[in-house]
Structures are given as structure tokens and as C-alpha cells.
C-alpha positions, 0 to 999 in steps of 0.5 A: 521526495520522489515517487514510485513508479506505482505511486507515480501512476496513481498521480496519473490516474484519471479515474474518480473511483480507485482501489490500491491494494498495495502491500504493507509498506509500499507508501500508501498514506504518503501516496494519497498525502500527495495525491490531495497536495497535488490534485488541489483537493482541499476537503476530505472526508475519511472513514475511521477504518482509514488509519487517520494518525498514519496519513498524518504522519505523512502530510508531516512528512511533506510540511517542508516541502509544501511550506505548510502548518497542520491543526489537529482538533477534535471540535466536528472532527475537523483537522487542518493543513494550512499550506502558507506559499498559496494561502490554501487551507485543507480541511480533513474530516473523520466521518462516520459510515452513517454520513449521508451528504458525501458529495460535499467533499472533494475526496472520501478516503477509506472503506465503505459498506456499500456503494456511495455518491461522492465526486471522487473515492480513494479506498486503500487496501493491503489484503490478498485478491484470494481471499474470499473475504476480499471478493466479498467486500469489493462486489460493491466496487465493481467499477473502482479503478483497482491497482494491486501492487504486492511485493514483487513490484515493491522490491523491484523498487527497492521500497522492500528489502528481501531480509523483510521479505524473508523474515515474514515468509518464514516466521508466518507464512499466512501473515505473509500472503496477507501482507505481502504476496497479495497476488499469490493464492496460500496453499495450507499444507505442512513442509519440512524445513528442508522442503521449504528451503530447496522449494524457495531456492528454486523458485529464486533462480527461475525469479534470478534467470526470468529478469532482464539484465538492465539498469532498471532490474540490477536491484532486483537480480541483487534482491534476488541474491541475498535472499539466496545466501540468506536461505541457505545460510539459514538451512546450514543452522537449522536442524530439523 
């Protein structure tokens, strides 16, 4: 399956210690899956705050293309991936925040409470760069390589589709920010239907008439233009 382009830079990153702060959906899990593939890592430590069952999800969704078997134990927290064309065994562990000896694995995944010693560091996160608890807990990775992508760039991608996009914006728009518009400061006030309808076309056409018309953005512009359609149909049924 092919990469992203975002995901593509995170193969190409040269750094040893990494945040991804993308949005929900953009492929994190399959983007490290690939990263210890590739990267010929063959012992990881994750932290359980890292959703271990969805980075498996992904490796099983890499098992044909990798020609490889996964063993899922619970005996010292170990897990395997046993790739059969190199003979290589990749051995995944669920650590504990009071697991001193880090240095041991080739790559930890997941949050930590502090800083750490370890060879390499990959810590995934989908919260908005506004929110003070994010500044909080990242004082500590004051020298992490940090990549954020929200759903901008996931749309341009066409990793997001604009009825996702618009279902969320309009249903809970704090869920929203927090999920999705990671770049975007959430200014709490009230707004009528009608308000946010004529606000939300606005800034569409000034997003519409901004992006360059090229093969690589006709997705975009397209995007762009039924999330119009959508917002407008909805503010004909709406009554306030």
C-alpha cells in the first residue's frame, strides 16, 4: 500500500526522537508498523497508553506483503511478528512507565512522564498545539522532532473525506478541534445556525479561490465543493 506523503516523511526522518501529532484517522499505527518494517527494528518497547491492539491491527494488515506470522502472548508481555522471506523475528513489549533499562530496545513507542534514555523515541499524538495541556506534557520533548498534521493536509490527501469533516464540525465542534483542526485555536462563543453556515462558506471560497489549480490539488478544490453543497443543503432543512 502506498504512503502518504506525510507518512513518507516520517520514513525519511533522520531524527531519533519524534512526535506525530497527527489527526484522527491520518494512519499513525500503520505509519510506525511500517517505520519497524522498514527501519529494520527488531525490538520495541510501547508504553500502554499507545493503543497496542490498533498498532496490531495494522502489522495485520501488512502480513501479506511482508510474508509474515504474528504470536500474540501474555507470558513477559511479549508479542511477535516472525517475518518468514528474512527469517527475522520482531519482538513487541508492553512496558510499564517504571521500566528503567530503556536502552534495550531498538525503538519505545508511546507517551512518557518525563524524559527518557532510549536509542530511538517515537510518540504519537492527536491533541490540539493550543491546548495547555498539550504544551504541558510536551516540555519535556523540547528536543523531539515534532510533525503535526491535521485535517487539512489529511484532506489534501485524500486520507479524510469532507462529510467526516463536516459531520464532526457540526455535531461537536470542541471534539472537532481536538481531533482534527490540531492547528486551530477553539474559541468558545455561541453562534446561530445561520451565523455558522454563512461563517463556514466564507472561509470555504477564500480555502476554494487560495488553492492552485493543479493535478496534485484538483482533490482538494473538489473537497472543498461538497463540503459547499453539503452546508448549504443543510441550512435549507435547518430551522432556527
Amino acid at each position: 500500500m502506498k504512503l502518504y506523503t506525510y507518512q513518507e516523511d516520517l520514513m525519511n526522518n533522520k531524527a531519533d526522537k519524534i512526535v506525530i501529532n497527527w489527526c484522527r484517522g491520518a494512519g499513525k499505527d500503520y505509519a510506525i508498523a511500517r517505520y519497524i518494517l522498514d527501519k529494520g527494528i527488531n525490538t520495541v518497547g510501547i508504553f500502554g497508553r499507545f493503543d497496542f491492539r490498533s498498532l496490531i491491527n495494522a502489522f495485520e494488515g501488512l502480513k501479506e506483503q511482508y510474508n509474515f506470522t504474528i504470536e500474540l502472548t501474555i507470558e513477559n508481555k511479549l508479542n511477535r511478528i516472525s517475518v518468514k522471506e528474512s527469517n527475522r523475528a520482531i519482538d513487541l513489549f508492553l512496558l510499564e512507565n517504571k521500566d528503567k533499562d530503556l536502552m534495550y530496545y531498538d525503538l519505545i513507542v508511546g507517551h512518557t512522564y518525563g524524559k527518557i534514555e532510549c536509542k530511538k523515541h517515537i510518540v504519537a499524538l492527536t491533541v490540539n498545539n493550543h491546548e495547555s495541556s498539550y504544551k504541558i506534557s510536551t516540555l519535556e520533548l523540547e528536543d523531539y522532532n515534532t510533525h503535526t498534521v491535521d485535517y487539512r493536509v489529511a484532506m489534501q490527501e485524500g486520507v479524510i473525506k469532507a462529510e467526516q469533516l463536516i459531520h464532526s464540525a457540526l455535531n461537536n465542534q470542541k471534539d472537532f478541534y481536538r481531533e482534527y483542526a490540531l492547528n486551530d485555536k477553539y474559541i468558545e462563543e455561541k453562534m446561530e445556525f445561520r451565523e455558522f453556515t454563512s461563517a463556514a462558506l466564507l472561509r470555504l471560497q477564500k480555502q476554494f479561490l487560495s488553492t492552485s489549480d493543479t493535478k496534485d490539488t484538483v482533490l482538494t478544490r473538489k473537497n472543498i465543493i461538497e463540503m459547499i453543497k453539503d452546508i448549504k443543503e443543510m441550512s435549507l432543512h435547518k430551522t432556527i
